[in-house]
Structures are given as C-alpha cells and as structure tokens.
Wavefront OBJ file of the C-alpha trace (Angstrom):
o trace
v 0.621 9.342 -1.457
v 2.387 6.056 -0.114
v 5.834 6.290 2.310
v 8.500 3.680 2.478
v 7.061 1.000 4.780
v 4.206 2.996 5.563
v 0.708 1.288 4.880
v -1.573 0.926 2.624
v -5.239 -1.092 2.252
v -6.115 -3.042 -0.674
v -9.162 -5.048 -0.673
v -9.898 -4.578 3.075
v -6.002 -6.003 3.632
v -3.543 -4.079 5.469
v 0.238 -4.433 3.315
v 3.474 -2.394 3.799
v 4.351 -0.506 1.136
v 8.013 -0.800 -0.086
v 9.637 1.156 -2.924
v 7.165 4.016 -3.824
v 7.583 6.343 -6.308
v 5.837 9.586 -7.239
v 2.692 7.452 -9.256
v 3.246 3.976 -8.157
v 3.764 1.711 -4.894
v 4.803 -2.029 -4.750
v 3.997 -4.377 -1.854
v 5.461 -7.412 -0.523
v 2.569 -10.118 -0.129
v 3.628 -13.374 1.879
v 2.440 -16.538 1.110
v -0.467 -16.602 4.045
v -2.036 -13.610 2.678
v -1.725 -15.150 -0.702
v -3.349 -18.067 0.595
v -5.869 -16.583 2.287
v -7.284 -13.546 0.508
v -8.385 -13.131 -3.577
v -5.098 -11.367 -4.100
v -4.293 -14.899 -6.354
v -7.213 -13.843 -8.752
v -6.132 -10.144 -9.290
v -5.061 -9.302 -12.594
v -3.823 -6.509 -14.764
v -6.793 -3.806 -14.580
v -8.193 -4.954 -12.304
v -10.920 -2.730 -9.682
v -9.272 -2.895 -6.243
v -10.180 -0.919 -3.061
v -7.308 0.906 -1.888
v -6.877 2.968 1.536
v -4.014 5.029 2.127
v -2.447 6.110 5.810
v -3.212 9.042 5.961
v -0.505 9.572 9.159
v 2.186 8.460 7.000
v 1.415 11.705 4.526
v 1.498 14.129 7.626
v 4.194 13.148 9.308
v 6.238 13.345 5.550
v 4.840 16.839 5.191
v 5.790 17.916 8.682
v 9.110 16.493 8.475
v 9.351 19.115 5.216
v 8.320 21.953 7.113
v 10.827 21.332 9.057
l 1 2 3 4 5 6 7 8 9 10 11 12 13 14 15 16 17 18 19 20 21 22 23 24 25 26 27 28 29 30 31 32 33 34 35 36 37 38 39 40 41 42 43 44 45 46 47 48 49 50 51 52 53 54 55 56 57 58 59 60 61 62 63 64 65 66
C-alpha cells in the first residue's frame, strides 16, 4: 500500500513515492542518490528490500472512514 508522495524504503533508502496505483508505485531518484547508492546496478527482477509507511496507510483509511 503506497500514497501519493508518501514514502517508501528500498534498499535501506528512504524515496517518495509518486504515481501509485493499486499493484505498482514509481519513484523519482535524483542524481545524488543515483550516485551514491547501488540503485545504478538494479535491474529487471531484481531482489530489493522494500519498507512501506505504514502512517501513510492509516491516515488513507481514516480519511475513508470518514
């Protein structure tokens, strides 16, 4: 569960998410983090560590209830 400019983890590095869908999330990676983290060496199917925030999904749900 990802929300518009909400965060997400991958590989230990903190990204905004931006355009997330029901399945799938994109992030916007600028060139220092390129530079600076294995994110260069990722490919297609590749195993990455990924960490969700968790705040994001309850403030989404909350703003349902509502």
């Amino acid at each position: 569960f990802t929300v518009d400019k909400g965060s997400v983890t991958v590989n230990g590095v903190s990204l905004t998410v931006c355009e997330p869908t029901d399945n799938t999330f994109t992030v916007a990676i600028i060139p220092y983090t390129r530079e600076n983290t294995n994110f260069c060496n990722i490919q297609v199917d590749s195993i990455v560590n990924i960490e969700f925030d968790i705040l994001g999904k309850y403030i989404a749900r909350l703003k349902n209830f509502e």
